[in-house]
N, C-alpha and C positions, 0 to 999 in steps of 0.2 A: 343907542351906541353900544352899549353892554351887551345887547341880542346879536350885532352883528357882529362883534369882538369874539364872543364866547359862539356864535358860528364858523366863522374864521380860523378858529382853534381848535374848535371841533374838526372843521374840513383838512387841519394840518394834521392833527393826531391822526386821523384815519389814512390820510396819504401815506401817513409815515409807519402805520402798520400791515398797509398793503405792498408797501416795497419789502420791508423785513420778508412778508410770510411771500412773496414773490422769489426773493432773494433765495428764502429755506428752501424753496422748492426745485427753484432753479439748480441751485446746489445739489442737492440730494439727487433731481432729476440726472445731473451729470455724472455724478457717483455710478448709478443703475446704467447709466449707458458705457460706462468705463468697466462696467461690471459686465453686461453684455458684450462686449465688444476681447473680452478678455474671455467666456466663457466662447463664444462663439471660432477665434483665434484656436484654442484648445480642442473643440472639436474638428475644424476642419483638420488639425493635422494628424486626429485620429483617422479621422474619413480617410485622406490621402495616401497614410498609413496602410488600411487597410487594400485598397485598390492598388498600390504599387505591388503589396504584395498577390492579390488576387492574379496578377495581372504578369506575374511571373509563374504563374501554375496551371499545369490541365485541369480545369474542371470540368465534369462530364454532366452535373446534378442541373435540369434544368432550373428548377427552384433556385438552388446557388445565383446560377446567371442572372434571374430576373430581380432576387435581392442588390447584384451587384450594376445591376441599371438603375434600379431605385438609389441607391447611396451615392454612385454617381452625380443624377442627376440633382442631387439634394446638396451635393458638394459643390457644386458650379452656382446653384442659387444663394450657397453661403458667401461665395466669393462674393457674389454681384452686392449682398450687404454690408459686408466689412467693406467696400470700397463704397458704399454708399456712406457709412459710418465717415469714413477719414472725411471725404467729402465737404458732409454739414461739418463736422466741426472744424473741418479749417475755415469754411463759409462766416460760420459762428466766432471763430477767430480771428480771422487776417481779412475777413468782408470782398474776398476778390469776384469782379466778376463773372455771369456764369457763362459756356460756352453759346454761341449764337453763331447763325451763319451771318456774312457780312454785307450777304445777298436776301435785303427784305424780298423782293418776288417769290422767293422759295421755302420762304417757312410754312405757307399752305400744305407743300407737296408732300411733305415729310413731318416736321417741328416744328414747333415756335416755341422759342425758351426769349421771353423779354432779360433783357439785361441787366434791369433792375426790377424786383419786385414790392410789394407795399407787403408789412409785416405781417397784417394777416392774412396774406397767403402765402409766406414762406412758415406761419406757425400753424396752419393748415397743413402743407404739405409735411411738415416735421411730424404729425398727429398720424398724419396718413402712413409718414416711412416705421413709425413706431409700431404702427401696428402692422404693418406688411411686415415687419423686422420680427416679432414676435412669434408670429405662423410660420416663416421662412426658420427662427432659431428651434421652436418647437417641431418643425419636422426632420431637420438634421439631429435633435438631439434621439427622436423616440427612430430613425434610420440607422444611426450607429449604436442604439442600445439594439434592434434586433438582432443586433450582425453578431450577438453571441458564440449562438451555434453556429452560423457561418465560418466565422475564424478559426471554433475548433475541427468543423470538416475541413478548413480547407488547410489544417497541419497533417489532412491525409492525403492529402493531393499530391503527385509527384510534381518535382520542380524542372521546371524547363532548365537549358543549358544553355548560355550565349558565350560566346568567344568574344574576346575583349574588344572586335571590333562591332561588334551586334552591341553588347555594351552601350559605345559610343552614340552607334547610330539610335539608340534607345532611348538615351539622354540626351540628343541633340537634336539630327531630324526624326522625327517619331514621329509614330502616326498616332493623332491623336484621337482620344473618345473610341470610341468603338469597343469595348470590350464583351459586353455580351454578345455583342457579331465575332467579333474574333475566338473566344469559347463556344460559341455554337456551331460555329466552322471548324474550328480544330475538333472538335467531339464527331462530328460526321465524320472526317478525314480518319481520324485513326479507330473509328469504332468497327465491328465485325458484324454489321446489316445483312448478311446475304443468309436467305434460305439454305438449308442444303443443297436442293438440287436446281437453284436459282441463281445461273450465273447472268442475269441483265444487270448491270452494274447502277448501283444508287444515285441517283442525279438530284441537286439542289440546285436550286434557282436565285439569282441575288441581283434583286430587282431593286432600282433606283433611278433617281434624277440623273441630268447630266451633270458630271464633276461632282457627285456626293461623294466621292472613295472606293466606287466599286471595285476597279482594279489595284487600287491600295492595299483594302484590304485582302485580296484574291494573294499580291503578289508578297507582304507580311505573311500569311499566315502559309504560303507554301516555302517560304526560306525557313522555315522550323525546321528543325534536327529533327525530328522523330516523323514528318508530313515527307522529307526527301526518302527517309533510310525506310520509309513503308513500301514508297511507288519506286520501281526500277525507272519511270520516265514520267517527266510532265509534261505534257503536248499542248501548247498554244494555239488554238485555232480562231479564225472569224468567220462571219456570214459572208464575206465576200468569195473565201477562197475555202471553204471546208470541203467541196464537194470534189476538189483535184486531191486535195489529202485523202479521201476516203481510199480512193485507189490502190495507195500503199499500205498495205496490210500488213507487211511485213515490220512495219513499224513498232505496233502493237501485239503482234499473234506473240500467243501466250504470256504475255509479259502484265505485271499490274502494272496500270498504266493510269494516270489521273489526267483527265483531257478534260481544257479549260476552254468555254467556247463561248464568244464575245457575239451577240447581235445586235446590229445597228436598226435592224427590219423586220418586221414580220416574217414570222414560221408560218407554212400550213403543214396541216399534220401530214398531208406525202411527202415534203421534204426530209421533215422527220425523221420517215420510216427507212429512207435513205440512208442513215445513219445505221441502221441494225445491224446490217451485216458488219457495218465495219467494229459497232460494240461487241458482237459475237465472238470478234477476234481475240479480244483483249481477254488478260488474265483471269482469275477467279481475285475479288476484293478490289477491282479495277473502280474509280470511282468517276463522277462528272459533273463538275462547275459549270454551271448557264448564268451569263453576266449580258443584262443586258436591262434598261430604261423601260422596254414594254409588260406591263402586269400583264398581257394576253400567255406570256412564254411560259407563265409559272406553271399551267396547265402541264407543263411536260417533267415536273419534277415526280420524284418518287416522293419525299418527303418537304414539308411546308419550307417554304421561301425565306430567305433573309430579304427583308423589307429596311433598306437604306432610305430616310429621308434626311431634307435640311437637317443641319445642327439648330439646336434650342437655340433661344435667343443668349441664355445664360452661358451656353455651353461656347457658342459662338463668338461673343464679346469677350469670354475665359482667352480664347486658344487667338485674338485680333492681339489681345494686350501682350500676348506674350510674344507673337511674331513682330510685331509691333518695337516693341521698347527691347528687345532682346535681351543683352547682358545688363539691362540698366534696366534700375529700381522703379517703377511707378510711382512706387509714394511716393519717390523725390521729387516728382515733375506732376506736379495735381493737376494743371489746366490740360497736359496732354494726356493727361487719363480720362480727364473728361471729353476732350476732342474725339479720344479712341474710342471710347461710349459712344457718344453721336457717330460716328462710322458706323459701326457695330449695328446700332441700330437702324438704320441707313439699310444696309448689307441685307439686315435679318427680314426688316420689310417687303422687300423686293425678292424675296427668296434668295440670295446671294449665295455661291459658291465658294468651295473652298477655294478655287483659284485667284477668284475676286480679292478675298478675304489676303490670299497671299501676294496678292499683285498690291493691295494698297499698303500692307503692313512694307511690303521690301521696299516702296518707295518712302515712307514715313523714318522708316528706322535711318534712312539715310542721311537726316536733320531734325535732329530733336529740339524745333523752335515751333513756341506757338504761333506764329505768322504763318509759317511754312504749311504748319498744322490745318491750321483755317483754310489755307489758299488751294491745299487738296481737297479739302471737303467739299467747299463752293465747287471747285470746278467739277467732281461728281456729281452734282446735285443738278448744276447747268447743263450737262450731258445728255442727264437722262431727261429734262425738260425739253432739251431740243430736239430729241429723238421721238419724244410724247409726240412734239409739235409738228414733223415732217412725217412719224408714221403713225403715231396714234398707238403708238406696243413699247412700252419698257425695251431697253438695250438687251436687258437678259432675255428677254426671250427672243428676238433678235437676234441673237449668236446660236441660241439655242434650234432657232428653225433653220440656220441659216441664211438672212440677210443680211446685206450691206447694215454696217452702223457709222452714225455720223459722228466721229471723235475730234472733232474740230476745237471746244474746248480743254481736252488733254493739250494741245499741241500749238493752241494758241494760231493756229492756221487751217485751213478748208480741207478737211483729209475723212476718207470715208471710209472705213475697214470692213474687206471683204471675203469670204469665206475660200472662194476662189484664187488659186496663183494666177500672178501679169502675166509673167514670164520667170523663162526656166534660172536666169541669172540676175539677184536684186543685193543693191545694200540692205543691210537687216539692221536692225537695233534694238536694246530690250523698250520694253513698255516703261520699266521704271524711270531709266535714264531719260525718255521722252519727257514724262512727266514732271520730272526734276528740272531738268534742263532744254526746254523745246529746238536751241540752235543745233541739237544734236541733230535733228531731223534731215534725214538726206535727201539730195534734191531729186522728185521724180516719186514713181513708185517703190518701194520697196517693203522688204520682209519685216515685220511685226512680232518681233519673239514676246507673248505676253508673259509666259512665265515658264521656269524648268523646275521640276520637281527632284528635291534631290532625296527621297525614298523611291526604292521599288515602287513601279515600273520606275521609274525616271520618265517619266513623260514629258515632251516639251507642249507645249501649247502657242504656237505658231499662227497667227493671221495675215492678214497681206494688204497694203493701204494704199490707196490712190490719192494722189492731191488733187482729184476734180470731183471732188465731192457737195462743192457748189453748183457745178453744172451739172449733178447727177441729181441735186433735187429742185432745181429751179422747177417752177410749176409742178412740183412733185405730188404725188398722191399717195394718199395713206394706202396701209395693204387692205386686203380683202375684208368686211367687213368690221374695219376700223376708221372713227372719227378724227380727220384732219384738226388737230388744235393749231391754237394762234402761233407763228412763231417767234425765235427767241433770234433779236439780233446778234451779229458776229460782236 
């Protein structure tokens, strides 16, 4: 009786000193993370510090450029922590739910985040964010300690000039990320490349995906005060119709002239050479932008390409959150920050575009409910599941080759969006308002506005939809060497 007594009180004494030095630990552990979390906060607003200001000056130092892509991007992975920080510990505080789509079929395609997990593997995952959290804090901290001498070059940088409506448009719609593109384009534009007795004028190439920013940034970095008051003219051109502009000489003769030239299609080099005479006209420091998705074009540049790809994933889910939740706080609404993540990721898997990106934030921001939240999600995910299943090719690239897409889950009806116009006169409607509200939908064919850009260019992004988008895949086949998957009922 005594052995099992004095067991018994052994096995309490020990319980009750592994709760204590649990307890100390736990403690202290939360300290350290309120201590990171505080340290980390600090840095980022030097980082951003730094970059607003970068980001207001000519730099011409390549080196500069490529330290302020590294700071960047180390500043968009300090975000993704601190918001992973608030995260657990509201998890760890108030035990809410974690995001989940609502559509078990679809956690394969993309996630599965279970709804409730078992403690050891949410102290698993906390083990793993700590130490992800650790390298992500240690490489923001040794990025803003290089940026020393960067800061003091770049107090010798002249300062750009905006009028208080550039200003605006800075702070508001802005184009975001791109800064070493945007410096290494402005340093071409205003620098003095030509030989003595070399008047072919310098050409760069800025080659990218479809919708990464190529004409964003082409059409920012030519509204600069000092890129207009260089060129007497900026000439617009495309593949379709450059070679009736060539004609007119008189456009360019003698004048510096910066001619921006869009291709949708392959160059051969006698096309090319087509253009000579008409370069020959043009001033002495005349210069030449080539915008165009084919890496075949870069070939015709004088000097190395600006290479646009997707946004990081970091950088991505950065610039969703803030189209997203707009004048309103994130930390106040956690479950919709976590919703915005899973988009985000969603988006970055599938290579998603900045239009995407702005087509689902303008719809989101227009009800900040987590129902609302989830029920966009699902019905993107179903989208692209039934488009799997009728063609066997993601939506995005689908739009991107030009075919039909089946958007019948947006719309909650049979509707098939196609690259082509019906006809010359249709009701239109945004995308967003679709998505919100499906009765919006006009009856018949009609125009598809998916989204208007409100920076330079201003580009609309325009589709056109049929409602026989049932009869257009009954017995349908996938495309050209693509596997028909199972389909997804209406």
């Amino acid at each position: 009786m005594e052995v099992a007594i004095s067991a018994v009180a052994g096995e309490i004494v020990s319980r009750f000193i592994t709760f204590l030095m649990n307890k100390y630990h736990s403690s202290s552990h939360g300290q350290s993370e309120e201590k990171v979390v505080e340290r980390l906060q600090h840095l980022l607003m030097r980082a951003g510090t730094i970059i607003e200001e970068a980001d207001a000056r000519y730099i011409t130092n390549s080196g500069m450029m490529m330290q302020l892509k590294v700071l960047s991007e180390a500043m968009y992975r300090g975000h993704r922590l601190l918001d992973a920080s608030r995260y657990r510990a509201l998890e760890d505080g108030a035990g809410f739910d974690e995001v989940s789509s609502n559509d078990p079929s679809t956690s394969s395609l993309y996630f599965a985040i279970p709804l409730k997990r078992s403690r050891t593997a949410k102290e698993e995952d906390n083990k793993a964010m700590r130490l992800g959290s650790h390298g992500v804090l240690e490489n923001l901290e040794i990025a803003v300690a290089n940026m020393a001498e960067f800061v003091v070059l770049l107090g010798g940088c002249e300062r750009m000039s905006r009028r208080p409506y550039d200003v605006y448009l800075y702070t508001d719609n802005f184009m975001f990320s791109r800064h070493a593109e945007k410096q290494k384009l402005l340093s071409f534009l205003l620098e003095h490349n030509n030989a003595p007795f070399d008047h072919a004028p310098a050409v760069i190439p800025i080659i990218g995906g479809v919708a990464v920013g190529k004409k964003t940034l082409v059409a920012h970095v030519c509204g600069d005060e000092r890129v207009r008051s260089r060129f007497s003219s900026i000439l617009h051109l495309n593949g379709d119709s450059h070679l009736s502009v060539l004609d007119d000489g008189k456009t360019v003769f003698g004048k510096t002239t910066l001619v921006v030239i869009e291709f949708a299609s392959d160059v051969g080099d006698d096309d090319w050479e087509k253009f000579q005479p008409f370069f020959r006209r043009m001033g002495r420091g005349s210069k030449i932008i080539i915008v165009s998705k084919l890496k075949r074009l870069a070939r015709f540049g004088s000097v190395k390409p600006i290479s646009l790809s997707v946004l990081s994933y970091d950088e991505l889910r950065y610039l969703f959150k803030t189209l997203a939740f707009g004048s309103e706080d994130p930390a106040e609404h956690p479950r919709l920050a976590q919703i915005a993540d899973e988009i985000a990721k969603v988006l970055h898997s599938v290579q998603g575009s900045l239009v995407e990106a702005n087509v689902f934030a303008n719809v989101l921001r227009r009800n900040l409910d987590v129902q609302f939240w989830r029920c966009i999600l699902n019905k993107g995910i179903r989208l692209v599941k039934r488009n799997l299943s009728i063609y066997g090719v993601h939506p995005t690239l689908l739009i991107e080759q030009g075919h039909p897409v089946d958007i019948t889950d947006l719309a909650s009806h049979p509707l098939s969006m196609i690259p082509y116009k019906i006809k010359e006169e249709s009701p239109s409607v945004s995308l967003g308002a679709l998505v919100a509200d499906p009765s919006v939908r006009p009856e018949g064919d009609f125009t598809l506005i998916a989204w208007e850009s409100r920076i330079p260019p201003h580009k609309s992004f325009v589709r056109y939809v049929t409602s026989r988008a049932q009869d257009a895949h009954e017995g349908g086949s996938p495309l050209p060497g693509r596997r028909k998957r199972r389909g997804v009922p209406l």
